[in-house]
VEXGUFI-518463 format. One record per atom (N, C-alpha, C): y, z, x. Coordinates in pm, 1 decimal. Each point is the difference from the previous one (the first is absolute). Layout:
BEGIN
north=Y up=Z east=X
...
END
This chain:
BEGIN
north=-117.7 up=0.0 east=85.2
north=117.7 up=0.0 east=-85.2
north=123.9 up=0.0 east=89.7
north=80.8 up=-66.7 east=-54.8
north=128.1 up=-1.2 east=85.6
north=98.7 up=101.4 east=-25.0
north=4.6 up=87.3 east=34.9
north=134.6 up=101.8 east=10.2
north=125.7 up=26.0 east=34.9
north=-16.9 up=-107.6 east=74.1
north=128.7 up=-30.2 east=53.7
north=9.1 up=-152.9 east=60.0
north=78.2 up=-56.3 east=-61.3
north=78.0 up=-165.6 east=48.8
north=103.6 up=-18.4 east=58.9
north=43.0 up=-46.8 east=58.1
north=157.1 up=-33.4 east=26.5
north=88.1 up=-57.4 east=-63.5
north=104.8 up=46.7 east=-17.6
north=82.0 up=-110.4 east=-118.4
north=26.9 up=-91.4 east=21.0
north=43.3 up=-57.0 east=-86.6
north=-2.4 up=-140.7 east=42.5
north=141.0 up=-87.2 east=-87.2
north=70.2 up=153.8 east=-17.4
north=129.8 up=-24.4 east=-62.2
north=95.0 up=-49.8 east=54.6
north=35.7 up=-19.8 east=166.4
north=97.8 up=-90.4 east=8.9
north=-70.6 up=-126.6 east=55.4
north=-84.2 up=-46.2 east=-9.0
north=-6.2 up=-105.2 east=-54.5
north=-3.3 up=-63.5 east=-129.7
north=6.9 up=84.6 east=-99.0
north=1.0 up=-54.7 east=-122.2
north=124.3 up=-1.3 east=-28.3
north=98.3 up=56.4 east=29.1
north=169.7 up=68.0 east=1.9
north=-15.0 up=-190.3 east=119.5
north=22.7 up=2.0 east=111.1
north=-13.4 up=-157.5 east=48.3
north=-10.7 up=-101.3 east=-120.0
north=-130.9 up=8.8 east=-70.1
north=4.6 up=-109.2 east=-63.0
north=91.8 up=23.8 east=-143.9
north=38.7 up=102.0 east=-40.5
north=76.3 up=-4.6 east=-76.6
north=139.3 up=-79.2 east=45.2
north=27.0 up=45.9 east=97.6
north=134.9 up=-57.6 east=40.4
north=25.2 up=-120.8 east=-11.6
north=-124.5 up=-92.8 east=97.1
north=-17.0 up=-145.5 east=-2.6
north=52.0 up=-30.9 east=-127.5
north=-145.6 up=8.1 east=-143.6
north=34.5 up=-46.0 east=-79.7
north=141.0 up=19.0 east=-20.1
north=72.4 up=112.5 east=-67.9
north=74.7 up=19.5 east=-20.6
north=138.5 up=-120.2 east=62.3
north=21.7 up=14.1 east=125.5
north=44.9 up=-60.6 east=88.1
north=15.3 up=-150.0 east=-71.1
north=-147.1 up=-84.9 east=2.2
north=-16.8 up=-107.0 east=-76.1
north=33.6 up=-31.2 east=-131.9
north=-3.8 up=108.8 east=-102.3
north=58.7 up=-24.6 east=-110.5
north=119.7 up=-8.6 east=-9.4
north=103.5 up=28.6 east=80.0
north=163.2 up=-7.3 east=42.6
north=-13.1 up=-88.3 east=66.8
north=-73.2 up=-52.3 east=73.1
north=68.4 up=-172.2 east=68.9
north=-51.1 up=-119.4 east=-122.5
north=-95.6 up=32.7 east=-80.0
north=-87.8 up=-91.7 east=-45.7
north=148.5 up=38.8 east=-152.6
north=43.5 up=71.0 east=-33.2
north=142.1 up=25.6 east=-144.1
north=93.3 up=-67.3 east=133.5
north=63.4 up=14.2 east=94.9
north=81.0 up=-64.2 east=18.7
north=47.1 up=-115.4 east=36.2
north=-126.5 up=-65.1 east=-0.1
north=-26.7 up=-155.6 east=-0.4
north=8.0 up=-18.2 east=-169.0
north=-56.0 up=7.3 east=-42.2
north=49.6 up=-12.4 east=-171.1
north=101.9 up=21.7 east=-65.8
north=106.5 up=90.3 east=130.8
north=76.2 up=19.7 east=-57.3
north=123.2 up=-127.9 east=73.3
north=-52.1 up=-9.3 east=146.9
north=72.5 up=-132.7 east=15.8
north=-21.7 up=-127.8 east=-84.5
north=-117.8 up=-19.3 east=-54.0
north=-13.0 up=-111.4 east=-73.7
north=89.7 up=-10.8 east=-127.2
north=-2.8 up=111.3 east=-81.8
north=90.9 up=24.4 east=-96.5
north=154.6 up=-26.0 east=-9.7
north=63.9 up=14.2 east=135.1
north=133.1 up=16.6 east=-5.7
north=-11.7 up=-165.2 east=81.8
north=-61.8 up=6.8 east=95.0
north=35.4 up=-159.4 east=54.2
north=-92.5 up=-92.9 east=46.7
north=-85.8 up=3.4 east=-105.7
north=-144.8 up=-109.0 east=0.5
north=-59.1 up=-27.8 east=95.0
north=33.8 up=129.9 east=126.6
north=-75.9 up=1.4 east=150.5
north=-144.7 up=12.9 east=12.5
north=-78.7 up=-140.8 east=52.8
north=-107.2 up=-0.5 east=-65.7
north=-78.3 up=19.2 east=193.9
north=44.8 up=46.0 east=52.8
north=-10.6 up=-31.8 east=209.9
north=-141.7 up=105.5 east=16.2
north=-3.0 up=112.5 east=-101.0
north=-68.3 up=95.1 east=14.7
north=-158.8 up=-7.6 east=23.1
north=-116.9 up=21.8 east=81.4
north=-116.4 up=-61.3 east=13.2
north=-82.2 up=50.7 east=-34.1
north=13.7 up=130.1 east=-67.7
north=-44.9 up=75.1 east=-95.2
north=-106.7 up=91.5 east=83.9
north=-22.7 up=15.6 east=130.7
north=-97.8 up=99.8 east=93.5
north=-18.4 up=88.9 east=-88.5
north=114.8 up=100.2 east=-48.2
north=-27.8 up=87.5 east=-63.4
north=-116.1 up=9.9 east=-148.1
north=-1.0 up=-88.7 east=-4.5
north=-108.5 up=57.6 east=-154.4
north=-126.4 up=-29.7 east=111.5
north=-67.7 up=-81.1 east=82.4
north=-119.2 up=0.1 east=79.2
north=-35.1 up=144.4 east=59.0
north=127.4 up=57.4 east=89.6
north=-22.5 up=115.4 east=42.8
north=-15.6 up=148.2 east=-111.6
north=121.9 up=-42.3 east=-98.7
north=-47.4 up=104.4 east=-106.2
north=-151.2 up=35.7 east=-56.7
north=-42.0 up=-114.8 east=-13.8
north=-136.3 up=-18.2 east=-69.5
north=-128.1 up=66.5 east=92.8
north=76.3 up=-17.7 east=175.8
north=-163.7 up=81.9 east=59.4
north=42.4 up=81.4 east=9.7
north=145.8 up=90.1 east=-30.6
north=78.6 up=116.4 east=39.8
north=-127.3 up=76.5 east=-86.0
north=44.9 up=-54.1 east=-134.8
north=-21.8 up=118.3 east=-151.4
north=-179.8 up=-18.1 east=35.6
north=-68.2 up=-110.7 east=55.2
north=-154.6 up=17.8 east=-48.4
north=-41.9 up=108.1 east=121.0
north=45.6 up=1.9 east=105.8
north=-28.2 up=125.9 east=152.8
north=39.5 up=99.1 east=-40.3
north=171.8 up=-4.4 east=-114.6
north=-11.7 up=175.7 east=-21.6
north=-87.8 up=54.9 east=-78.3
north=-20.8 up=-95.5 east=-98.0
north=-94.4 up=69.2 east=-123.8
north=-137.6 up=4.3 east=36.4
north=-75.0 up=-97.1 east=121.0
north=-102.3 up=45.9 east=66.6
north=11.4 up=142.5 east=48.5
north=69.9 up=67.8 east=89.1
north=62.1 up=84.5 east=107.5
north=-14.5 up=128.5 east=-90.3
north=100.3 up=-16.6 east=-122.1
north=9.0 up=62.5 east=-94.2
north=-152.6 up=55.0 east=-103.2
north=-53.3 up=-92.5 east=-21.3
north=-139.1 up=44.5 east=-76.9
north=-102.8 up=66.6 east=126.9
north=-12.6 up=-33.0 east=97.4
north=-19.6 up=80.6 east=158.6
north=49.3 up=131.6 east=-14.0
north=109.9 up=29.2 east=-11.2
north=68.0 up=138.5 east=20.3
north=-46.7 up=31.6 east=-123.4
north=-42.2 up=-39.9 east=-126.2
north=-13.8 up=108.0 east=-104.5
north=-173.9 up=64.0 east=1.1
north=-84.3 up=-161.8 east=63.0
north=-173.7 up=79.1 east=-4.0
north=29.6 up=73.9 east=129.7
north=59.6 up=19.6 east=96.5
north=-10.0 up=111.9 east=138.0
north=60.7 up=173.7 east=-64.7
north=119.3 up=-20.1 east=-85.2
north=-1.5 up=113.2 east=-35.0
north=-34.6 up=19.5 east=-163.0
north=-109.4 up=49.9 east=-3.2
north=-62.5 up=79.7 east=-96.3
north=69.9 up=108.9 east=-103.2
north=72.1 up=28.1 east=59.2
north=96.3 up=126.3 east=-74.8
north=123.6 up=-90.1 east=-52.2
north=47.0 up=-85.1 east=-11.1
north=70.2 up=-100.8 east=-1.0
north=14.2 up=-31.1 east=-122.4
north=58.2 up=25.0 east=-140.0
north=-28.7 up=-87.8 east=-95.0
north=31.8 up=-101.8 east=-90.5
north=181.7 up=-41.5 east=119.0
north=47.0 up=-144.9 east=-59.6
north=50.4 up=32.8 east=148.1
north=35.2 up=-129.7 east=-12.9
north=50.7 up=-74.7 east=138.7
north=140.6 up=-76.0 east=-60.2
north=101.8 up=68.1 east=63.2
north=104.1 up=-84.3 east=-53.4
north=42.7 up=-116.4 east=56.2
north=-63.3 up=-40.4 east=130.8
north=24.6 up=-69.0 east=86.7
north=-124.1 up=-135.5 east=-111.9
north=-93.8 up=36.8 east=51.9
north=-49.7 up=-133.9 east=-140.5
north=20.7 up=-23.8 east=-127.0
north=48.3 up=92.6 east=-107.4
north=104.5 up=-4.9 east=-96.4
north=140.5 up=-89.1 east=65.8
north=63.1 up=3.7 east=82.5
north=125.1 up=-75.2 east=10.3
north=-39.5 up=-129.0 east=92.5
north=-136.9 up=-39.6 east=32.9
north=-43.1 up=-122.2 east=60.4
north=-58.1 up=-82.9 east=-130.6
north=-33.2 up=33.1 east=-108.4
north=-70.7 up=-66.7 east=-100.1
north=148.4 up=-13.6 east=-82.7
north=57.2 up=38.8 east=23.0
north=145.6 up=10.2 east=-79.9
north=71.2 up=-124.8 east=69.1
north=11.7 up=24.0 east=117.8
north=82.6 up=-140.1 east=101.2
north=-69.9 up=-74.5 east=-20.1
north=-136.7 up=-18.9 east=23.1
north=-58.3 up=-142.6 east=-51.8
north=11.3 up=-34.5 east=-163.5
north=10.5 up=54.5 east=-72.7
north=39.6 up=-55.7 east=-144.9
north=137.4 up=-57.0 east=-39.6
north=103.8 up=82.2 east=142.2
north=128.8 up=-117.6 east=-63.7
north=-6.1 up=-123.4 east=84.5
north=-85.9 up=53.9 east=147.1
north=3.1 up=-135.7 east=80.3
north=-79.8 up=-113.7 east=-70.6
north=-60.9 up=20.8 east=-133.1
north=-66.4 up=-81.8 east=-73.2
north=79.4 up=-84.1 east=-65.2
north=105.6 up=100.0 east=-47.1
north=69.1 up=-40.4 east=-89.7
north=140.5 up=-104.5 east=90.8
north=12.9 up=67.9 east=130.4
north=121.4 up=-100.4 east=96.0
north=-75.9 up=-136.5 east=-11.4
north=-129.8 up=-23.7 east=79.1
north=-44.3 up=-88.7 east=-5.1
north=-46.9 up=-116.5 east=-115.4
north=14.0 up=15.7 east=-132.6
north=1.8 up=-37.2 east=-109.1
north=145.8 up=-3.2 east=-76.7
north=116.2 up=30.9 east=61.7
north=132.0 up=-78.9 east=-41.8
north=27.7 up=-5.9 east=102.1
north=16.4 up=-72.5 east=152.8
north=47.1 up=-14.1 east=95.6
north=54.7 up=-192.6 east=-42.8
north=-140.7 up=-38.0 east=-84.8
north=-25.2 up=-152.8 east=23.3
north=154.7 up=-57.4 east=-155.2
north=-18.8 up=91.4 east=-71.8
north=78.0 up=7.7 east=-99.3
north=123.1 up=21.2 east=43.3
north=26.9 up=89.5 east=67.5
north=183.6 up=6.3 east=55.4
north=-3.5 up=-90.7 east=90.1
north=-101.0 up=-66.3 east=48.8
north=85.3 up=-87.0 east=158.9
north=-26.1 up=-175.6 east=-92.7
north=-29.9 up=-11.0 east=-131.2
north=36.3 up=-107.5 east=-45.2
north=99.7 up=-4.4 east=-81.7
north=121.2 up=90.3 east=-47.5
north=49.6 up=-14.6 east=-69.0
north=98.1 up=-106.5 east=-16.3
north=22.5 up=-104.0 east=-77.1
north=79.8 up=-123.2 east=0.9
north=134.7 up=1.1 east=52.5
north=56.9 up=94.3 east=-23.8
north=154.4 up=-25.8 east=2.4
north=45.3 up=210.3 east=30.5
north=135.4 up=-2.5 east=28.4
north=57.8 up=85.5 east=35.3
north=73.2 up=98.3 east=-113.6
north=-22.8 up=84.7 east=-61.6
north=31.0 up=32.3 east=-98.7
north=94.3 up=179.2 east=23.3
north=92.7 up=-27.1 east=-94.3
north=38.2 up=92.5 east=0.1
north=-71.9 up=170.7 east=-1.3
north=-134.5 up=4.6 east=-51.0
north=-70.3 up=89.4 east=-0.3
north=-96.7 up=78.6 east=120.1
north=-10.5 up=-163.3 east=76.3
north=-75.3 up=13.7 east=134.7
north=106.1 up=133.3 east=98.2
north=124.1 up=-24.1 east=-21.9
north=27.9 up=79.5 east=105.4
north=30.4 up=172.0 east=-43.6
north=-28.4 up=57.0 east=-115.1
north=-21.7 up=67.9 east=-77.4
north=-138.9 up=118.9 east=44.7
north=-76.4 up=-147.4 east=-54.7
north=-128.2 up=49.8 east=73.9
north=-52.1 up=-12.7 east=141.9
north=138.7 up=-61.1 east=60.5
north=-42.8 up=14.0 east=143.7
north=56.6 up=143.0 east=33.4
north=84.7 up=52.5 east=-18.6
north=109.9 up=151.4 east=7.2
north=-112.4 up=69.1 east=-62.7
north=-86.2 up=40.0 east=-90.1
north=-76.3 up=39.1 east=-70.2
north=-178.9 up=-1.1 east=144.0
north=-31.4 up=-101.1 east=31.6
north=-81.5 up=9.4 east=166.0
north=25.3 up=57.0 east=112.1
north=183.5 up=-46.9 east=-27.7
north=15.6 up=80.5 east=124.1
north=-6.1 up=150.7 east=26.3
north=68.8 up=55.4 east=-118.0
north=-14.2 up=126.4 east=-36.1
north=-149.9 up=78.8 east=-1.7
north=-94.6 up=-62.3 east=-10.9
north=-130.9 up=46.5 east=-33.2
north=-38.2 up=-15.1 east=156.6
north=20.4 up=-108.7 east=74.2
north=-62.0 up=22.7 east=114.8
north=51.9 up=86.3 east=83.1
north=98.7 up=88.9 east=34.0
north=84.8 up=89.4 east=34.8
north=-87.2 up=154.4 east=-57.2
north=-17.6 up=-33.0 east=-120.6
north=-85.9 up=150.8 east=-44.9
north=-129.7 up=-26.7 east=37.2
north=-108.4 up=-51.1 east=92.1
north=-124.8 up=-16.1 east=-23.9
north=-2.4 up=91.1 east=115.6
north=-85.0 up=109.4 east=-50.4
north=-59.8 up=145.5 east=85.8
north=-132.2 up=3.8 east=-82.1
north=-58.5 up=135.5 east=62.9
north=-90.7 up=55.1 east=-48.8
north=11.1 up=85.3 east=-81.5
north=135.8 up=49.8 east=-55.3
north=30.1 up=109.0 east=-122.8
north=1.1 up=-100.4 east=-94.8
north=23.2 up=93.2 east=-98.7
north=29.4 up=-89.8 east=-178.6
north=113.0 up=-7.3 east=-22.7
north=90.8 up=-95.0 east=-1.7
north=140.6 up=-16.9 east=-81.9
north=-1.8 up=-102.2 east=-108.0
north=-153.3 up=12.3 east=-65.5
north=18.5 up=-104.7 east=-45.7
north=80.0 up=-49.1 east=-116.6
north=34.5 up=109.3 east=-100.2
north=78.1 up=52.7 east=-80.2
north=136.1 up=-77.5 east=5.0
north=92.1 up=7.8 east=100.1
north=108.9 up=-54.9 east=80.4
north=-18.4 up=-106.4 east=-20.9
north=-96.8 up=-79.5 east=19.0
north=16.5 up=-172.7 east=6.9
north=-73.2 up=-39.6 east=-99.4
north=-75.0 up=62.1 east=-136.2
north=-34.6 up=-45.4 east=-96.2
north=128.9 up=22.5 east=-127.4
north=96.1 up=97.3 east=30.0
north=110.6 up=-40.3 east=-36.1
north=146.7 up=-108.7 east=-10.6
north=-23.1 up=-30.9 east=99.5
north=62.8 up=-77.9 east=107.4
north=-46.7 up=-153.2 east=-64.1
north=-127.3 up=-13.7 east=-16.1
north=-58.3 up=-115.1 east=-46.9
north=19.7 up=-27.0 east=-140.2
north=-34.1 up=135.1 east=-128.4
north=2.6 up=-8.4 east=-72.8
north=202.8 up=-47.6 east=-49.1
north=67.6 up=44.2 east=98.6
north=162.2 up=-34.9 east=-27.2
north=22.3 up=-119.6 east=27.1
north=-151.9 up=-79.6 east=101.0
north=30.5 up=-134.7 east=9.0
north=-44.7 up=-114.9 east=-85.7
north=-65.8 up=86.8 east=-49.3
north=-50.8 up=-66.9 east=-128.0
north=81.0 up=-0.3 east=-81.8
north=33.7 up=108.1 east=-82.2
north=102.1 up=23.4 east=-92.1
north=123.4 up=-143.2 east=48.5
north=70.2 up=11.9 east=111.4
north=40.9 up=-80.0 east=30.6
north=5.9 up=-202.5 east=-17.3
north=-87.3 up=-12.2 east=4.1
north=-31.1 up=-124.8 east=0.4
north=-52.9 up=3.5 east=-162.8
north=-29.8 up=49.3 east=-75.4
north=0.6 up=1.2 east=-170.7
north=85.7 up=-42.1 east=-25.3
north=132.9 up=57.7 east=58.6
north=130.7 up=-16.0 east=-70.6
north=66.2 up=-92.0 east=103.8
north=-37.4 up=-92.3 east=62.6
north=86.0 up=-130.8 east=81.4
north=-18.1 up=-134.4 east=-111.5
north=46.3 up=-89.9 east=-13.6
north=12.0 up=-112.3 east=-30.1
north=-119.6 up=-56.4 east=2.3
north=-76.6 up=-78.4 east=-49.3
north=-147.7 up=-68.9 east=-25.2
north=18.8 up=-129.2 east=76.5
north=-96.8 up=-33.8 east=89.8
north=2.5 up=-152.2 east=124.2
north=77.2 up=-107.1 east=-119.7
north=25.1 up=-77.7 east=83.3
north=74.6 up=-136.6 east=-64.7
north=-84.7 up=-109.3 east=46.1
north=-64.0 up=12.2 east=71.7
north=-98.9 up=-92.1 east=62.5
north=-157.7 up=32.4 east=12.7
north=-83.0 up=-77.5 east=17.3
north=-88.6 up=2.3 east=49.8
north=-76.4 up=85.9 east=108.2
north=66.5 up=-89.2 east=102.0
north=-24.7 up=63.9 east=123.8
north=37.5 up=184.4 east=-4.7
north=116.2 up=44.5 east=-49.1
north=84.2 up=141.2 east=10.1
north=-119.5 up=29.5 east=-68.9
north=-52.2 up=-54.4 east=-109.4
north=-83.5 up=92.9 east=-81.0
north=-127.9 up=33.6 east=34.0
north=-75.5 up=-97.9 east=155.0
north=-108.7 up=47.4 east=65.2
north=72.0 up=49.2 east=73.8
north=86.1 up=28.8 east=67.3
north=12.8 up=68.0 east=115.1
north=26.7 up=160.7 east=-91.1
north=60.6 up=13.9 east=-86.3
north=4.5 up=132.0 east=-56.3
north=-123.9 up=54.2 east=-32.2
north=-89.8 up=-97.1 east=-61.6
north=-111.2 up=33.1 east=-40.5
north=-72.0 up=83.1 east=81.8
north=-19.1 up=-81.8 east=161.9
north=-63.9 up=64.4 east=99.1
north=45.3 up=99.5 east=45.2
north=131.3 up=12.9 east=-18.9
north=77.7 up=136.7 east=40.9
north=-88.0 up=119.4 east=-111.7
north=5.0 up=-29.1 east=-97.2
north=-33.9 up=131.2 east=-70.1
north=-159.0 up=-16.9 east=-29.9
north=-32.3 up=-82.6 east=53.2
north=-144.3 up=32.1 east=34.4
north=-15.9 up=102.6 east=99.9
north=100.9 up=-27.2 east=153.1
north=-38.9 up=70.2 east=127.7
north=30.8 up=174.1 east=-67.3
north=136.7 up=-15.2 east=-33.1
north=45.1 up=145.7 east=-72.4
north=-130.9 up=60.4 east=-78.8
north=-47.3 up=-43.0 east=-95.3
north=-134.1 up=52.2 east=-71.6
north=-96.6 up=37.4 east=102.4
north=-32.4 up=-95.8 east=79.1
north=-127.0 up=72.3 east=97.8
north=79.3 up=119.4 east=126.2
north=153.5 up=-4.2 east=11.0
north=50.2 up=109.3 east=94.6
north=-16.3 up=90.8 east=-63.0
north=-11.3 up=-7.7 east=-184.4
north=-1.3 up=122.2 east=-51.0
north=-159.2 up=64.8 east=31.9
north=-115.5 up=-60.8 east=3.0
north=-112.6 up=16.8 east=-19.1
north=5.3 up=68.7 east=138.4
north=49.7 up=-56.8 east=129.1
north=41.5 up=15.1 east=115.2
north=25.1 up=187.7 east=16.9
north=118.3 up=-30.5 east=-57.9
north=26.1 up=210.3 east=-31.9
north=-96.1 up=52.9 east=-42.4
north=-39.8 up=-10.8 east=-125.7
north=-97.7 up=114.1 east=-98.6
north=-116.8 up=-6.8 east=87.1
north=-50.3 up=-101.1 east=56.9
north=-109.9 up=69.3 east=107.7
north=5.7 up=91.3 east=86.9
north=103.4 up=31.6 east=26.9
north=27.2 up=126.8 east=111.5
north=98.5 up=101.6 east=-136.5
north=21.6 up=-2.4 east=-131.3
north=68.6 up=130.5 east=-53.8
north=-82.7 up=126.6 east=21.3
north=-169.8 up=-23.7 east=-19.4
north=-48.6 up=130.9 east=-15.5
north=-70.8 up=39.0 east=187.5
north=35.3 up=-33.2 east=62.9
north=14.8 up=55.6 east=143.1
north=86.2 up=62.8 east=38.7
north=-81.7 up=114.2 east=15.5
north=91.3 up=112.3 east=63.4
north=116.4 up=-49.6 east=157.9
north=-130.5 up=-43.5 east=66.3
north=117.0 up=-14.9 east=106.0
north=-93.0 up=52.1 east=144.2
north=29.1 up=-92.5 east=107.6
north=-45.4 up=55.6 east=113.2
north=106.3 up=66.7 east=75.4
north=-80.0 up=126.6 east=72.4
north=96.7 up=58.7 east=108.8
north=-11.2 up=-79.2 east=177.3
north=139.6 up=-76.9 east=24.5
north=17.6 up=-41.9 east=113.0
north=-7.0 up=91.6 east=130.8
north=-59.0 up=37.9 east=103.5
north=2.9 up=54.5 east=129.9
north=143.7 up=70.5 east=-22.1
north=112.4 up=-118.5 east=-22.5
north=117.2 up=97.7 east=33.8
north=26.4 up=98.5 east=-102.3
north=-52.7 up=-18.3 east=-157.0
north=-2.8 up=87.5 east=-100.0
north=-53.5 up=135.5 east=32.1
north=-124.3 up=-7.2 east=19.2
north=-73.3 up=73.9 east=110.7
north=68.5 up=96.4 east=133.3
north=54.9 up=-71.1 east=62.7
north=97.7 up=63.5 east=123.8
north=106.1 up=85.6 east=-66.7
north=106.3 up=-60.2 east=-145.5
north=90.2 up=60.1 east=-20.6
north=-62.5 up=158.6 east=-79.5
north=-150.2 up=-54.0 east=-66.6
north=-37.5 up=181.0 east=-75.2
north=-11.3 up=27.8 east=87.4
north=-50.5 up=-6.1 east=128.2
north=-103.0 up=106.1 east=86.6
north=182.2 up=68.6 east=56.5
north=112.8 up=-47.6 east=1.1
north=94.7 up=53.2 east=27.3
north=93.3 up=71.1 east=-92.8
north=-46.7 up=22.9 east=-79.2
north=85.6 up=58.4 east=-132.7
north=-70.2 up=112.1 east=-47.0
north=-155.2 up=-13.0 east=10.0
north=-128.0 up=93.6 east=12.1
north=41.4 up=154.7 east=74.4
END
């Protein structure tokens, strides 16, 4: 029986970061596309995301059969969590980078990416930006209806991406939240 393992928490705190890391370059390329149809980006990031999240959540189900006394792992709770919105990035990525034309809404919801990639940690704020969304919604109810064609797919896809950012949040509302090393450093000093 194993009684003792080694942790194997900063490496999982490592791969948190990565991802993390990646989900802010991988929103701020979307968010350049939005404001100025900058399409230069080569997209590394979703390749590397994808073996980031499958090594932590290996790493992670590792650390939970070694300790026995153990009986959630928040570290694989918030790796099955990152892979469900990275499901969801990767399934409107193809949708925002075709949008026809330049629309007044795109840059809306580009201020609306940018903002979200700025908050991506391991705590929960998610609250904060499902408000934020829901005002951007509200918003665009009450704008003027396309005059064209084209405005009216490109809006379309806009509030397609908005619908799945929402799906995006509520996957992380009922997560508590991981504690970062430095979270860690600041109790053990207040302790």
């Amino acid at each position: 029986m194993n009684l003792y393992m080694p942790s194997v928490d900063n490496k999982l705190e490592e791969y948190q970061i990565g991802i993390e890391a990646n989900f802010k370059k991988i929103f701020r390329e979307i968010t350049q596309y939005l404001k100025n149809q900058d399409s230069s980006w080569d997209g590394r990031e979703l390749t590397e995301t994808a073996t980031l999240i499958e090594k932590a959540k290996a790493l992670a189900i590792q650390d939970v059969e070694n300790h026995f006394l153990r009986d959630e792992n928040l570290y694989y709770q918030y790796f099955k969590i990152r892979e469900k919105q990275f499901e969801i990035i990767e399934r409107v990525l193809p949708s925002i980078t075709s949008i026809p034309q330049h629309v007044e809404q795109a840059n809306i919801v580009a201020e609306f990416v940018e903002s979200l990639s700025r908050g991506i940690h391991p705590g929960n704020t998610v609250l904060i930006y499902l408000e934020k969304l829901m005002r951007m919604k509200a918003e665009f109810e009450n704008m003027e209806l396309p005059k064209t064609r084209e405005e009216f797919e490109a809006r379309a896809a806009l509030l397609h991406f908005v619908n799945e950012m929402e799906q995006f949040l509520l996957l992380k509302r009922s997560f508590k939240g991981l504690k970062t090393s430095e979270d860690k450093k600041e109790a053990a000093v207040t302790n």
